[in-house]
C-alpha positions as CSV (number, residue, x, y, z in Angstrom):
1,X,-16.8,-41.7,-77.8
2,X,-15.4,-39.7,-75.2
3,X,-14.1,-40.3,-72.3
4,X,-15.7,-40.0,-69.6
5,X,-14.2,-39.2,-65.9
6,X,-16.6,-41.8,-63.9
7,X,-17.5,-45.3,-65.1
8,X,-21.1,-45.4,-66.7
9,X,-21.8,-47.9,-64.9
10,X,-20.4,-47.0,-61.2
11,X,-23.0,-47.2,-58.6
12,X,-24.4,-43.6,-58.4
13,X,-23.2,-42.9,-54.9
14,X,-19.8,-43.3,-56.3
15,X,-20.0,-41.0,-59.5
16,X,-21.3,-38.0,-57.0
17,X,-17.6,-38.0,-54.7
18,X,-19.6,-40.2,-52.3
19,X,-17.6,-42.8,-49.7
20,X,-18.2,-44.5,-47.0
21,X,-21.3,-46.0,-46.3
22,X,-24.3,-46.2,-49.2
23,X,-25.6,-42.6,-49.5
24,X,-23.4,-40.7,-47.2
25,X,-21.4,-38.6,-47.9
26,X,-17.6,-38.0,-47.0
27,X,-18.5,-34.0,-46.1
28,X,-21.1,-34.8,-43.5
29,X,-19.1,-37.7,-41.8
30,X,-16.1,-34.9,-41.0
31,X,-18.4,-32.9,-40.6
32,X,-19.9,-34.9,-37.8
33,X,-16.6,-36.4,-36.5
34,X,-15.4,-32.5,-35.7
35,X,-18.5,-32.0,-34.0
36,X,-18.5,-34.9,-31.9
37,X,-14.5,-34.2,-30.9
38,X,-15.5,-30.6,-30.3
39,X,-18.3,-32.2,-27.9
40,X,-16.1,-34.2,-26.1
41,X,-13.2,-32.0,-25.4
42,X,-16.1,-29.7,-24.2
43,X,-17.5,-31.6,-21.7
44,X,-13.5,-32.8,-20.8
45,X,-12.9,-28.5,-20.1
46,X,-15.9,-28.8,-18.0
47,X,-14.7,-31.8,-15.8
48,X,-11.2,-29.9,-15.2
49,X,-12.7,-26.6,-14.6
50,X,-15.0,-28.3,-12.1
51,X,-12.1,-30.1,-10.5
52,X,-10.1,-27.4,-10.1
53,X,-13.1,-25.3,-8.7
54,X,-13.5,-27.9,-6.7
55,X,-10.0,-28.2,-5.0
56,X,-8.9,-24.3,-5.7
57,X,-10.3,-21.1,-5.1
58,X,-9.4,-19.2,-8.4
59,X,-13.3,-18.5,-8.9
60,X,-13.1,-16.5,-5.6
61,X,-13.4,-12.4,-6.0
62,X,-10.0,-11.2,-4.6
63,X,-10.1,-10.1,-1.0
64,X,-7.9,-7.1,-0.1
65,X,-6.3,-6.5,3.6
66,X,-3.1,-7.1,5.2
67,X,-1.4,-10.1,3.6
68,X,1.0,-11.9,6.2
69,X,2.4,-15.2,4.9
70,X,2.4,-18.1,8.2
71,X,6.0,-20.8,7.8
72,X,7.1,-22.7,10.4
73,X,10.1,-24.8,9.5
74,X,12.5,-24.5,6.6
75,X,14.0,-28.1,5.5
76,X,13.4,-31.7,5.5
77,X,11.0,-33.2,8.0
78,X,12.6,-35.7,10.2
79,X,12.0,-39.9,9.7
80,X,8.1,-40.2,11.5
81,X,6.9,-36.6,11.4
82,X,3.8,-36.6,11.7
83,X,3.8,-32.4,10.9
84,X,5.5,-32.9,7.0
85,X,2.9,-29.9,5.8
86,X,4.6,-28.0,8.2
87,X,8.0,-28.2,7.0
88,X,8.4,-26.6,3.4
89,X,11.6,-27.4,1.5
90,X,14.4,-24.7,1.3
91,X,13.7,-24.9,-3.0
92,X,10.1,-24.2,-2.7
93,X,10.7,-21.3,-0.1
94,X,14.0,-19.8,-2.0
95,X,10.8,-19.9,-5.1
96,X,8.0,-18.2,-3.1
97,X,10.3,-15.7,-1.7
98,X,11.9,-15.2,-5.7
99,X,7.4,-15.2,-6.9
100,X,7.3,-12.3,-4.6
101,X,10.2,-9.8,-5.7
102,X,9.6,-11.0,-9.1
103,X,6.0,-9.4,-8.8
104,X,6.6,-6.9,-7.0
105,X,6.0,-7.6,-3.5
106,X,7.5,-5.6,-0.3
107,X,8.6,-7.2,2.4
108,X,7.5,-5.7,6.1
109,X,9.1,-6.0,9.4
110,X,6.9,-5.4,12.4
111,X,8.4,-2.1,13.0
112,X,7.3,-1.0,9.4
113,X,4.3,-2.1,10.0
114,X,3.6,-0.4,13.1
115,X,5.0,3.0,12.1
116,X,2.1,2.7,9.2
117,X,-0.4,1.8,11.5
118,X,0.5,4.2,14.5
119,X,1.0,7.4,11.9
120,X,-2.6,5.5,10.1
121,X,-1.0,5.5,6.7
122,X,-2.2,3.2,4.3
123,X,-0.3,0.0,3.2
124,X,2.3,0.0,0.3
125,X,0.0,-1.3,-2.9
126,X,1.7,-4.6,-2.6
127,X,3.1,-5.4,1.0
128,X,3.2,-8.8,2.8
129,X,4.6,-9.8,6.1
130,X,6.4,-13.3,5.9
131,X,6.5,-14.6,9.8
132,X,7.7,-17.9,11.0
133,X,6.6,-19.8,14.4
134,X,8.4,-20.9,17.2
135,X,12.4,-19.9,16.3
136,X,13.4,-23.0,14.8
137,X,17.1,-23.1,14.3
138,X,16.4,-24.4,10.1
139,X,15.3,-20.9,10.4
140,X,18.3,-19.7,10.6
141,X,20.3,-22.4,8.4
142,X,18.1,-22.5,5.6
143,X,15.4,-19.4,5.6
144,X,17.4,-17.0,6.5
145,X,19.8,-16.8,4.1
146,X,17.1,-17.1,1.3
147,X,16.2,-14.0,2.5
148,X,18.8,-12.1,2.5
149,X,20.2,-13.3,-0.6
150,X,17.0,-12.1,-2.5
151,X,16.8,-8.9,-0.4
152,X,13.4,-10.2,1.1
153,X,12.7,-9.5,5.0
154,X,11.2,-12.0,7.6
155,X,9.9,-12.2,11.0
156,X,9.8,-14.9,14.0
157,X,7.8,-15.7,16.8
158,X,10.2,-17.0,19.2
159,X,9.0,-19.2,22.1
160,X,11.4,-17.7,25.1
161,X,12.2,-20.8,27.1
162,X,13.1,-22.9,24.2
163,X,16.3,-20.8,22.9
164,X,19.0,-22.9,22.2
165,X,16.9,-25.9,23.2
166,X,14.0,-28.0,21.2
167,X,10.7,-27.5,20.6
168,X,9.5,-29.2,24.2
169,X,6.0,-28.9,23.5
170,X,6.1,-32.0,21.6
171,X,6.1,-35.4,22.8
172,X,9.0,-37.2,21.1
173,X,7.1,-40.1,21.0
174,X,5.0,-38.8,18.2
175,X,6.8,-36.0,16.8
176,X,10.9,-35.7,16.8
177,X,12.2,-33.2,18.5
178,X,13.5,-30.3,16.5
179,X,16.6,-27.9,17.2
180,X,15.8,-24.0,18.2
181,X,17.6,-21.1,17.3
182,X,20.3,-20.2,19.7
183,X,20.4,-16.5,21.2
184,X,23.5,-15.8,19.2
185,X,22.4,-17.1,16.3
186,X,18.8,-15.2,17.1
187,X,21.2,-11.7,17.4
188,X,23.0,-12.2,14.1
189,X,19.7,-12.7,12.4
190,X,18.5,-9.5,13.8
191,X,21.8,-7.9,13.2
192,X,21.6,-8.5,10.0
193,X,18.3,-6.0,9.6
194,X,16.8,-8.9,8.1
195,X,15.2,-10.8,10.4
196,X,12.4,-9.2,13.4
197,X,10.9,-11.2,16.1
198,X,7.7,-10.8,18.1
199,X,6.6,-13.1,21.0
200,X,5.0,-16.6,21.1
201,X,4.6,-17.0,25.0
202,X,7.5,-18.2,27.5
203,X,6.7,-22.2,27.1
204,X,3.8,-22.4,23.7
205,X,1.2,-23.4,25.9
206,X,-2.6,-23.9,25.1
207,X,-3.3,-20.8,26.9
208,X,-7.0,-21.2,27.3
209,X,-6.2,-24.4,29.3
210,X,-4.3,-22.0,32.2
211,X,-5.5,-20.4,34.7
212,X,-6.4,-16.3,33.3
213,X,-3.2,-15.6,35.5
214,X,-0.8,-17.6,34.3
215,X,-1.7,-16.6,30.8
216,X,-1.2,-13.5,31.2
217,X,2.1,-14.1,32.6
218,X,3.0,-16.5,29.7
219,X,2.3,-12.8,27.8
220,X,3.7,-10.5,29.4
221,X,6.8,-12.5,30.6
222,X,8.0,-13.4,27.1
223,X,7.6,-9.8,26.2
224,X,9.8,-8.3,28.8
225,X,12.2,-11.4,29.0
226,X,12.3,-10.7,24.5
227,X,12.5,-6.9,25.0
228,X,15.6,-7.7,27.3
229,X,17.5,-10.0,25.6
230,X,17.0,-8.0,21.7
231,X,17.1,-4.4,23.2
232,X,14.5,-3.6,21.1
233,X,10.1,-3.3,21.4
234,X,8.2,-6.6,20.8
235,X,5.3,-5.0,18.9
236,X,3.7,-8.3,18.3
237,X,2.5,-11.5,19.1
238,X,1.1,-14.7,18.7
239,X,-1.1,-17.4,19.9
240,X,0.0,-20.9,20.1
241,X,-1.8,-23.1,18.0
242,X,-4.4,-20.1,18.1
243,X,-5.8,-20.9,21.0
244,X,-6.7,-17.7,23.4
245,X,-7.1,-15.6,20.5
246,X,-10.7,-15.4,20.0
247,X,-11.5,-15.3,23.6
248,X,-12.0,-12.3,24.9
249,X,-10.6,-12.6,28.9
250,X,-7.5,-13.8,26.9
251,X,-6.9,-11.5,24.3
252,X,-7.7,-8.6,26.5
253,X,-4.4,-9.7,28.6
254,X,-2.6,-9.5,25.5
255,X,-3.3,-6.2,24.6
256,X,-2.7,-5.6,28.4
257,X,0.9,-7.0,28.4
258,X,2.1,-4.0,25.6
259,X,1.8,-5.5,22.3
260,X,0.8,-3.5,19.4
261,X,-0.4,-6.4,16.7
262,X,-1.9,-9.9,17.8
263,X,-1.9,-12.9,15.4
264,X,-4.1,-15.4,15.2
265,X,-3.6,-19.2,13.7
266,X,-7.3,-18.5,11.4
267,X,-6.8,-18.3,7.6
268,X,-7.3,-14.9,6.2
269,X,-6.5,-11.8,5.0
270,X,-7.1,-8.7,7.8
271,X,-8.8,-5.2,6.6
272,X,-6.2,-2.2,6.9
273,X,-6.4,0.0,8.4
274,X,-6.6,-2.2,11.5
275,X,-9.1,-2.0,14.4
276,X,-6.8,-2.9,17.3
277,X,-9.8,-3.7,19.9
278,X,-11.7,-5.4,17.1
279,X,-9.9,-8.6,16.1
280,X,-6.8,-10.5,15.7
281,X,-4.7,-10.4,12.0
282,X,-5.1,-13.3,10.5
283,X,-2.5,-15.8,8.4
284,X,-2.3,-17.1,5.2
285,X,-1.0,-20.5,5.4
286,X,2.1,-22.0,3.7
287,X,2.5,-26.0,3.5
288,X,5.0,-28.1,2.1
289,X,2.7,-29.3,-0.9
290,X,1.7,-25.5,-1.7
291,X,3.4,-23.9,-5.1
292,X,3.6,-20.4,-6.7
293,X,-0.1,-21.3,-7.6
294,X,-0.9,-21.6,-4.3
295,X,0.9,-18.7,-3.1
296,X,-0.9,-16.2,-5.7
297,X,-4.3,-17.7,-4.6
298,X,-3.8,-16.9,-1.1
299,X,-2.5,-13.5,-1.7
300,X,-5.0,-12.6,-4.0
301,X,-7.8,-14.7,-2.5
302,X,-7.1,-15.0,0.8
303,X,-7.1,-19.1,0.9
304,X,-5.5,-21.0,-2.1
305,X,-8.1,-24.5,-1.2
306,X,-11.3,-25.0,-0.1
């Protein structure tokens, strides 16, 4: 007799290629293990997409307008600062600065940006204005020469009455006091045709708190006391903590006292060309957790979180 290639008397289940449990067969359970692995890493897609929907704004159509980048300090925050997401490490800058060139990005100064606007030109297809608060001396120690290393351009809103000193405005109780730019080193950095500056009042008061008066001085003064000490126009300003800049007694004295562009402390992106008498510019925000993710969110979307 021949042989043949299953035992005659093997359950039948088994002579078909069958395994597994009775009747099943080894096909279908693949089969049905893809599908269920294929159901779960679905519905595990979802839950990331939603998370990240959730916390970024990728989903968001891009906005267009003036981009201009907002830093305040360059380093490593001080033992008990309470401010750390204001402080962004010299490695992360020296990277957002490099994300920039690398994708083509021009850096303005405040002059370049008002010859476009006062001759109405458009801006260049991809232009951003990096500007730093107050004139902190890590400015100068650690942002600076980023920038001019990688052929980038900044500008800083210096605070007139604390050159050389710190930034009084804090108590030191609750936030160390931090070291601001000297004049000279102020000069070099503009000697360098790297570095602008604009104003950011005499003392970085609240100015809706003062008397209309004594804002406007705050305004004016810085300008003329700036103007005086740089030999050169301050075209722009802006408001402490961004308070003044959305009322309209306020803002009216700025415009007043000379300056050209106002900034505001509101997160945005600002439509070019610009309607002086309309509104302030608006920042985009940079904080010491944000990365080059962050960075392309907010110049493509105007905000990089919800």
């Amino acid at each position: 007799m021949p042989a043949w290639p299953f035992s005659l008397h093997a359950p039948a289940y088994r002579r078909r290629g069958f395994q597994g449990r009775a009747g099943v067969p080894q096909g279908n359970q693949t089969r049905k293990g893809r599908s269920r692995a294929m159901t779960i890493a679905a519905v595990i897609l979802i839950l990331v997409v939603l998370a990240l929907s959730a916390r970024w704004t990728w989903w968001r159509s891009s906005a267009p307008g003036l981009k201009a980048l907002c830093y305040h300090k360059v380093g490593v925050p001080p033992p008990g600062s309470r401010l750390k997401p204001l402080w962004v490490s010299p490695e992360k800058f020296r990277a957002q600065v490099k994300y920039l060139l690398d994708n083509g990005y021009t850096t303005l100064l405040f002059s370049d940006l008002k010859k476009l606007h006062d001759s109405g030109q458009p801006l260049p297809e991809k232009s951003v204005l990096i500007t730093f608060d107050d004139g902190y001396e890590n400015n100068y120690t650690h942002a600076w020469p980023i920038l001019k290393e990688l052929g980038a351009k900044g500008n800083i809103f210096v605070v007139y009455n604390t050159i050389g000193k710190t930034n009084l405005w804090h108590n030191p109780a609750s936030e160390p006091w931090v070291n601001m730019a000297t004049l000279e080193q102020l000069k070099e950095m503009q000697d360098s045709g790297v570095i602008e500056y604009g104003s950011h009042t005499m003392n970085h008061p609240h100015l809706s708190t003062l008397k209309l008066e004594d804002a406007a001085w705050e305004m004016a003064e810085s300008r003329r006391q700036l103007e005086a000490a740089f030999g050169r126009e301050m075209c722009a300003f802006a408001y402490p903590y961004g308070d003044g800049a959305y009322a309209p007694a306020i803002r009216e004295k700025a415009l007043e006292a000379g300056y050209t562009f106002d900034f505001s402390f509101r997160q945005g992106k600002t439509p070019w060309p610009w309607d002086r008498k309309a509104a302030t510019i608006d920042r985009l925000f940079i904080r010491g957790g944000d990365n080059n993710w962050d960075l392309a969110l907010q110049l493509s979307r105007g905000a990089s979180r919800l």
